[in-house]
C-alpha positions in Angstrom: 0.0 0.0 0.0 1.3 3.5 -0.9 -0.2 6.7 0.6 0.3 9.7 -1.5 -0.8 13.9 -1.3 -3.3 12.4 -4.0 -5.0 15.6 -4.6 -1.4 17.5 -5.4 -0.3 15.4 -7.4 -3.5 14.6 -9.7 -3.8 18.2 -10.3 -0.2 17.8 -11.5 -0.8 15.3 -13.5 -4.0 17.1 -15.2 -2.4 20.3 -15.9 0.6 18.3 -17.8 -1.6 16.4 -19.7 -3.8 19.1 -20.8 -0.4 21.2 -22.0 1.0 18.5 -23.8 -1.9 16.5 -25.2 -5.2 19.0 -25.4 -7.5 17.5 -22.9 -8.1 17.5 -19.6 -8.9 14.3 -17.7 -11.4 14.2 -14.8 -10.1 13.2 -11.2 -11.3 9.5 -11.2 -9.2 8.7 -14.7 -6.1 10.2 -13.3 -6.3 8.1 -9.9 -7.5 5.0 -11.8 -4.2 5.1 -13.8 -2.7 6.2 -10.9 -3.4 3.1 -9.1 -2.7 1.0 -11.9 0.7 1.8 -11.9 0.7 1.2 -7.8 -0.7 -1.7 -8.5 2.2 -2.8 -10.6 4.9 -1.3 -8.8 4.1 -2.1 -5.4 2.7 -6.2 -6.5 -0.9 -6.1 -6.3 -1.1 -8.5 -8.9 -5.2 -9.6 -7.5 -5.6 -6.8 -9.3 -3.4 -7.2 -12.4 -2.7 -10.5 -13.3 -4.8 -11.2 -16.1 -3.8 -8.0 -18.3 -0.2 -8.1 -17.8 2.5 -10.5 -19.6 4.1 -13.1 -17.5 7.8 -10.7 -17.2 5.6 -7.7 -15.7 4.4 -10.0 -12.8 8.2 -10.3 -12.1 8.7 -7.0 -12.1 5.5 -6.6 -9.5 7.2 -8.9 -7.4 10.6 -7.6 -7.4 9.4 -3.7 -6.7 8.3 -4.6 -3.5 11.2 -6.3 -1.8 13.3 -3.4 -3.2 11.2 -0.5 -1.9 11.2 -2.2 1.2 14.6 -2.5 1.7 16.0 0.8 0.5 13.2 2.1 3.3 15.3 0.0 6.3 18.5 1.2 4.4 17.7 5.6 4.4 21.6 6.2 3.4 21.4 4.0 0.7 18.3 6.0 -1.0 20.2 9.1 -0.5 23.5 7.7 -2.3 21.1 6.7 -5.1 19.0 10.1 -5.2 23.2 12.1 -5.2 24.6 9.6 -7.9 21.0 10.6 -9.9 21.3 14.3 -9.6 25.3 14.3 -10.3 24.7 12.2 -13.6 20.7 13.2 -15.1 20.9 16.9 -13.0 17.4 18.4 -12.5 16.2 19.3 -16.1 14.7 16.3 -16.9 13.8 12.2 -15.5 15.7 9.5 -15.6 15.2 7.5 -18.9 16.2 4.2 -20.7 19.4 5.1 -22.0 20.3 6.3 -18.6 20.2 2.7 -17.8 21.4 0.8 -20.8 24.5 3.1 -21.1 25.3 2.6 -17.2 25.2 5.8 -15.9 24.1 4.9 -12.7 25.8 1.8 -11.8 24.7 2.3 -7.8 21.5 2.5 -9.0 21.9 -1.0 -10.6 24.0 -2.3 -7.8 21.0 -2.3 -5.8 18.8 -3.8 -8.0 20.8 -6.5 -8.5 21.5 -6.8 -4.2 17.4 -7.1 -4.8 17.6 -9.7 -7.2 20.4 -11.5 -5.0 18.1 -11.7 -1.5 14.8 -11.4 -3.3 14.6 -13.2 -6.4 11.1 -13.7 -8.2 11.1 -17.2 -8.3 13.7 -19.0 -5.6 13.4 -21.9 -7.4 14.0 -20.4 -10.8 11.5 -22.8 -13.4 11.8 -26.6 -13.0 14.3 -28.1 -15.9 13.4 -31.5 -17.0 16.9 -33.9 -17.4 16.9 -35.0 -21.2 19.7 -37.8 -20.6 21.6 -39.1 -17.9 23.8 -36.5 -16.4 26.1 -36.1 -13.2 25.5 -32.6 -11.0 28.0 -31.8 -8.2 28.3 -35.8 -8.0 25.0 -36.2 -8.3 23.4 -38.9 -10.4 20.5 -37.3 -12.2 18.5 -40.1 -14.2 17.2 -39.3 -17.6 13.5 -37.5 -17.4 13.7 -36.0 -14.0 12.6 -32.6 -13.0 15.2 -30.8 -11.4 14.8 -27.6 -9.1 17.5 -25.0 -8.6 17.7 -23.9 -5.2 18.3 -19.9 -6.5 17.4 -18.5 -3.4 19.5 -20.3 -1.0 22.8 -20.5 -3.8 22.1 -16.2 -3.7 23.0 -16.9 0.4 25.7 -19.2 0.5 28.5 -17.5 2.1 31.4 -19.7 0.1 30.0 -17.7 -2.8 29.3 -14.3 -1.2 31.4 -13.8 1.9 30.7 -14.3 5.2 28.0 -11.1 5.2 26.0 -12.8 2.4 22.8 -12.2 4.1 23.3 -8.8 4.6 21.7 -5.7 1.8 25.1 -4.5 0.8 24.6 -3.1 -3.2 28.7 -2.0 -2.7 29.3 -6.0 -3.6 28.6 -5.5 -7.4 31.8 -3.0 -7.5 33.5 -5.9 -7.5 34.2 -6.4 -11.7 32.3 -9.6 -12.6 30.2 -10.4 -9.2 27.1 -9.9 -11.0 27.8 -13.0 -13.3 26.9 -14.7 -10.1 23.4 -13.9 -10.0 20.8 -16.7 -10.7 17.8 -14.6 -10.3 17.2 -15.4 -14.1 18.5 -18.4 -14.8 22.1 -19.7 -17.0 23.0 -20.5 -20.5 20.5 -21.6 -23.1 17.5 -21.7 -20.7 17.8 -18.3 -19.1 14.7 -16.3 -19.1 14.4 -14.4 -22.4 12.9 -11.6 -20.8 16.3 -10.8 -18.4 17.3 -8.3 -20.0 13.9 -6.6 -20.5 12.8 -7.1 -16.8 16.4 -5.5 -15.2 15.9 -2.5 -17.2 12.3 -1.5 -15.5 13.2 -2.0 -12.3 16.2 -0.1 -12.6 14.6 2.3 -14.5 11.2 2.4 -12.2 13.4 2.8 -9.3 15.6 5.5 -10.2 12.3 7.3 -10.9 10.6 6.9 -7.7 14.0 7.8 -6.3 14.1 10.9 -8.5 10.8 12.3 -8.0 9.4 11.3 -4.2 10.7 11.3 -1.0 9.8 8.5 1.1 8.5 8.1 4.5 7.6 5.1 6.9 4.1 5.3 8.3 5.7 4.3 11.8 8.3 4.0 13.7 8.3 0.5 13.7 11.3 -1.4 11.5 9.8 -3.2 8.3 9.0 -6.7 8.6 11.5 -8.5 5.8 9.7 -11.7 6.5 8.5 -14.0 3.0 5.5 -15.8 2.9 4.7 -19.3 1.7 4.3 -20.0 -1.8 6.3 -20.5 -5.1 7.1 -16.5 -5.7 7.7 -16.1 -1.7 5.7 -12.5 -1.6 6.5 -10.2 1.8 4.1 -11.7 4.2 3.2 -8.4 5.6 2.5 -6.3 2.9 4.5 -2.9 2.2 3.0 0.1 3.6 4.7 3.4 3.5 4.2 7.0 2.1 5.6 9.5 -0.6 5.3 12.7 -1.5 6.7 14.9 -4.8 10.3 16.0 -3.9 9.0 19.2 -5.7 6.3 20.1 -7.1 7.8 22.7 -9.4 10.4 19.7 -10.1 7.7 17.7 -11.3 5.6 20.5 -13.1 9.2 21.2 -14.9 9.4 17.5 -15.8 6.4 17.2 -17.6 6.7 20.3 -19.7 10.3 18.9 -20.9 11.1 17.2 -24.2 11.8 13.5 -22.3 7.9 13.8 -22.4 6.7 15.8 -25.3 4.6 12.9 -27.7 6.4 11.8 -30.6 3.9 13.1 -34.1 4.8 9.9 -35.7 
């Protein structure tokens, strides 16, 4: 759940609209879209499931795990938010090629960290043995399914030091740590969708980054605990609260080329 100064930011978002596109929607199409895209940030996929493809609902569930940890890890979200206004500035939003050309490689150190604790599915999608094979001196017979244990591999300090269950994003600095990562899957039967699915969450992230400050809606720590099941949601759901950084930021934002429609 996200609480929001929803009646701030709709205005916002129906004086941009009606400058760049001619029309201005009413206040119940701009909260419905509005909580759309809650609903896919922040995994209420009750909601969502049947209009979005299968790599969105990864997305859903990745978004929350990594909110919720940058919101027990406050120094970490401002190193993010300085590394974003050092490299994009103020004059406009974070965009794809911000991401694809690494310009913010904290920013993708700690979506990978995500990937790393939180991974969409911990036991990745079952493979199915076409021949006899030998794993780790393992016998594996011909037409067995096998699971990979992503989630605990991710946790194993042999492969990530003795703090492996610790959020530290600083690990990626290290030149070919990310190569580690199972989140995905390996070789031939990696999930075709990888490279698709990093690049919105980076990018989603460095925009709610960018453009909200966050606060906790108590002083209570958040409750990392995962739930049951094959995607392992957060078994108390995320609850916390943002606001526009700046509302002349924003207004400034919209009105900028990054958003102007393409005539085409």
């Amino acid at each position: 759940m996200v609480r929001a100064d929803a009646a701030v930011n709709i205005k916002v978002l129906q004086n941009a609209t009606a400058a760049h596109f001619g029309f201005r929607p009413t206040y119940r199409r701009v909260w419905m879209a509005k909580q759309k895209a809650v609903a896919v940030i922040y995994g209420d996929w009750d909601e969502s499931y049947n209009e979005l493809p299968r790599w969105v609902l990864g997305v859903q569930l990745t978004m929350p795990g990594t909110v919720a940890v940058l919101r027990t890890c406050p120094v970490r979200i401002k190193k993010a938010r300085k590394e974003i206004d050092t490299q994009i500035g103020q004059d406009r939003i974070v965009d794809e090629s911000d991401i694809t050309n690494t310009r913010l490689p904290y920013l993708q150190n700690i979506v990978n960290e995500t990937f790393r604790l939180h991974p969409a599915a911990p036991l990745l999608v079952p493979h199915y043995s076409s021949e006899d094979c030998t794993l780790e001196g393992y016998k594996v017979p011909q037409n067995t399914i096998v699971l990979v244990n992503a989630w605990a591999i991710h946790r194993d300090p042999k492969v990530w030091s003795d703090d492996s269950t610790q959020f530290k994003p600083e690990r990626f600095e290290k030149e070919g740590e990310a190569n580690n990562l199972l989140t995905f899957g390996m070789g031939r039967r990696a999930c075709p969708g990888a490279n698709l699915a990093q690049r919105t969450v980076t990018l989603t992230l460095g925009l709610l980054i960018q453009c909200f400050q966050w606060k906790r809606i108590t002083s209570q720590k958040i409750d990392m605990t995962e739930d049951k099941g094959l995607t392992m949601p957060k078994k108390i759901p995320l609850e916390t609260m943002c606001r526009l950084c700046d509302e002349q930021f924003a207004t400034r934002i919209f009105y900028s080329k990054t958003l102007t429609r393409d005539p085409s």
